[in-house]
C-alpha angles and dihedrals in degrees: 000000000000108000112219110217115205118201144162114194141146099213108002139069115212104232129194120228095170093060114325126222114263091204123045118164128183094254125188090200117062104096125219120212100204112046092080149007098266120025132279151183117268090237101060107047125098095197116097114252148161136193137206112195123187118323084014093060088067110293095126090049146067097241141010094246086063093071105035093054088059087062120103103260096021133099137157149210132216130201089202133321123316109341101017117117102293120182132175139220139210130208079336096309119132129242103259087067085055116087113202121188122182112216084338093312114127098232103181119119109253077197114060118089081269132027101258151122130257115229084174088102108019112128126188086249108141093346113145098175160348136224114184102189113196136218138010100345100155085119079067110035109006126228128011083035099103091103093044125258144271118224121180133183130190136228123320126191101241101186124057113256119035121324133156146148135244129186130177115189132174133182154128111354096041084283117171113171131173136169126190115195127180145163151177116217118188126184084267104035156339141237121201132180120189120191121186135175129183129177128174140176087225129192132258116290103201117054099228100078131017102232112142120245111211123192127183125184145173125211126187119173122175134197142183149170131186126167104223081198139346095282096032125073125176128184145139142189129225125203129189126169122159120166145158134237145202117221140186106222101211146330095216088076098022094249107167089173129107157099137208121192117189135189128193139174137163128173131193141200144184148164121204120209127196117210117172100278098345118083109193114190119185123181141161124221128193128185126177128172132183125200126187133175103185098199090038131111085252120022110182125064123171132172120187128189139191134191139180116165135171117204113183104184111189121193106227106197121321090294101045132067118171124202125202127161134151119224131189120182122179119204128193128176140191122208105173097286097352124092135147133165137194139172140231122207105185140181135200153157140179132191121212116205131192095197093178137357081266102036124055121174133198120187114177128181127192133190118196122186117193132193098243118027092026127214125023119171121195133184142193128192116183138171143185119196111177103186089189139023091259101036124067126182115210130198129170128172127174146133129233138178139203121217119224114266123254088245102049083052100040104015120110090270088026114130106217092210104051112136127225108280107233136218141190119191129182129193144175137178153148144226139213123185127190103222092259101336096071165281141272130200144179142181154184123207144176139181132190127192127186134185098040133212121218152146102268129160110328103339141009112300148174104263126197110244140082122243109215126186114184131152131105134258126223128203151165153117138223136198104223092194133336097297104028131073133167119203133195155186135176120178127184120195138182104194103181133164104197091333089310121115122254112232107251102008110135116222090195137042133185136175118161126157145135131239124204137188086215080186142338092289105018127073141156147183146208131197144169130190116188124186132193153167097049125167112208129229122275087242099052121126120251118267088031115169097219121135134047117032141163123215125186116193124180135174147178137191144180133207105227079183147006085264112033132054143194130210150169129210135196118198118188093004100184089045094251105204109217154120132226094193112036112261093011115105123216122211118279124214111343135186130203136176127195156179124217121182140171131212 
């Protein structure tokens, strides 16, 4: 029933809060996907990372964005309760500096205001894990990746023969969810499916009326790996969601009345080749989404992306690897009349370095250059020194960009000459284990971006000023005895432009709570997150209730067998009344009760 969180972070702990490890050792071996081009073991990366790994990657919660926000670093904003617009933001900068991908596949949407990713919907169907990569990572990803990234895969088969989950779960809002997931792994590959559906009565998004907002959406994502022989791997991913969702127009005429309907699909392929040394990897991605509000101003909305990259990764010696690939993605969008497209040809490397058996290095440099604004070069040094087997030091420094939107350049109020916005970040912590009872880590951070993009006047525009976000985060669990942990995060952040607060942006952060195997079948959490210290945004309605807030969550389950397990979740137990975006509710106490088995 202990949950092993595996994480790799600089600065912050992943905690559960939804049930924290009792055990956490300082482990070589886990590998990260993110932190660099090729993968690597959690020990010797420099890069801040955390991963969820099944249960913690949502599975104890309604959405996705639940979990995550109770991460050191992460918080999120709602535009009402599941399915309503849902953003999140790292270390106080907003989504559309956070890159998010989906097994490899870009997922943000070329045609939003901004390119970036709605959380708003996203379930744990299907959902395996989840990597949240921090900092200035554009020498990596390119642009949007000035906050960090967000990279998520979806189930594996981790046994040879068939094997799958399945979980069916109702509660509070009329809400009725279920995921089957299923695969096939053979000594040379696997195939996996994963279905989900969720519906819900919902509640009303926008705080002048209390008409409910129901939502209802499907998601079906699909994997898959086979070696052809013993130097030739092919494989590919397929992601469909498509969902409905009730609005309120606007609060300004008291139109309750609306409904959005959304599409979106993405597919990937690549084939790995080895080499001798040398492992070359092409593949190919595709995402398209399509967004209409029949009864809107504009009622058509498409994004459309292409990818094809190639990634060669060559083993220099038994302590280099060096990493080169070259990468061109082409983006078009639709908004009513309005459509524009560009494209990106990019090319990077990175060399990892294991100085010593206690100090490894990466250092990684990227040139984009992009149709319409030309060059952009981006770099990342990072380095791990464990002095001793329990204590490691970490340091990152890199700059990133994002590049402006299709639709802040095309749009109706679009400026056809706006330039990348740029950003420089700089971070340093340290780590602590206890042997198996537990870690403790802390961090400093600070990002800098330059050459901003906002609404002003009459049109996007570049605007005079400097966003900053500095603080530190502090995390770590501990196992009290063999069936009690406490877990806990605390996360300051000073988010400025130009001295001035950023709009939801909390200064405070705090998640504290305690996990117990109450017996061998029987075990149970607490936890309480409480923000404070948020400036709302300049549109907010008067009388908005954004700023501090205290939530209690609590849950218990029970395993009927060595496969199956019911359980029973309470989300906001004392009824908190706020709001994380002015004049949009979030849901009160809530109450769900589930069932989770394996096959």
């Amino acid at each position: 029933m202990k949950r092993v969180l595996l994480t790799t972070t600089i600065l912050t702990g992943a905690l559960s809060a939804t049930a924290a490890t009792a055990q956490q050792t300082y482990d070589l071996g886990t590998i990260v996907l993110s932190s660099s081009l090729s993968p690597v073991e959690r020990g010797r990366t420099g890069a801040t990372v955390e991963v969820l790994e099944g249960e913690q990657a949502g599975g104890n919660d309604t959405s996705v964005i639940n979990r995550l926000d109770r991460l050191p670093g992460v918080s999120s904003t709602s535009n009402g309760g599941l399915g309503n617009l849902g953003t999140i933001q790292i270390r106080g900068l907003p989504a559309r500096y956070v890159g998010v991908r989906i097994n490899g596949i870009d997922v943000a949407d070329p045609s939003n205001t901004q390119n970036q990713f709605n959380f708003g919907g996203l379930t744990a169907s299907g959902i395996g894990r989840i990597e949240v990569l921090k900092g200035s990572q554009s020498a990596l990803y390119g642009s949007e990746a000035i906050a960090g990234v967000v990279d998520i895969t979806t189930y594996r088969p981790e046994k040879l023969g068939f094997s799958g989950q399945a979980q069916a779960e109702g509660g509070s809002f009329g809400t009725y969810s279920g995921t089957l997931s299923g695969g096939y792994r053979s000594e040379r590959g696997y195939i996996a499916l994963s279905y989900g559906h969720v519906q819900t009565d919902g509640i009303s998004a926008q705080a002048f009326n209390t008409e409910k907002d129901g939502f209802e959406q499907t998601t079906v994502d699909m994997t898959g790996e086979y070696d052809v022989t013993e130097t030739l791997t092919i494989g590919g991913a397929l992601h469909y969601r498509d969902g409905e969702i009730d609005i309120d127009r606007s609060r300004f005429t008291n139109d309750a009345s609306g409904i959005n309907y959304y599409t979106e699909q993405g597919a990937r392929i690549f084939a790995t080749l080895q080499s001798g040394a040398v492992t070359h990897t092409l593949s190919y991605s595709y995402f398209d989404i399509d967004r209409d509000d029949p009864t809107g101003f504009t009622t058509t909305f498409t994004g459309e992306r292409h990818n094809i990259a190639y990634l060669g990764s060559a083993e220099l010696g038994g302590r280099t690897v060096l990493n080169f690939g070259i990468d061109h993605t082409e983006e078009k969008f639709t908004s009513g009349p309005a459509r524009g497209s560009e494209d990106d040809t990019a090319l990077q490397a990175e060399l990892l370095v294991a100085a010593s058996d206690r100090v490894d290095i990466s250092a990684a440099l990227r040139y984009d250059d992009d149709s319409s604004f030309g060059g952009k070069t981006t770099g990342r040094l990072a380095a791990v020194w464990r002095p001793v087997e329990d204590i490691a030091f970490r340091a990152v420094i890199g700059t990133g960009y994002r590049a402006p939107s299709l639709y802040e350049r095309f749009g109706p109020f679009g400026l056809a000459t706006l330039t990348p916005e740029e950003s420089r970040s700089y971070e340093m912590g340290v780590e602590k284990t206890f042997g198996d009872l537990g870690y403790a880590k802390a961090t400093v951070f600070y990002t800098e971006i330059d050459d901003l993009i906002e609404f002003a006047g009459a049109s996007y525009n570049q605007v005079p000023g400097t966003t900053k976000s500095r603080g530190f985060e502090l995390s770590g669990e501990y196992a009290l005895n063999a069936a009690v942990s406490v877990f806990g995060a605390y996360t300051y952040t000073n988010a400025t432009t130009d001295g001035a607060r950023l709009a939801r942006t909390p200064k405070h952060d705090l998640v504290v709570g305690v996990q117990s195997d109450f017996t061998d079948r029987f075990s149970g959490y607490v936890d309480v997150r409480h923000v404070a210290d948020v400036e709302p945004s300049a549109f907010s309605p008067v009388g908005n209730k954004v700023g501090a807030y205290t939530l209690v969550g609590a849950g218990v389950s029970y395993d009927v067998s060595p496969n199956a397990q019911l359980y029973l979740r309470l989300e906001n137990l004392f009824d908190e009344d706020y709001e994380t975006a002015g004049g949009y509710n979030q849901p009160g106490r809530a109450a769900y009760v589930g069932l989770r088995a394996n096959f």
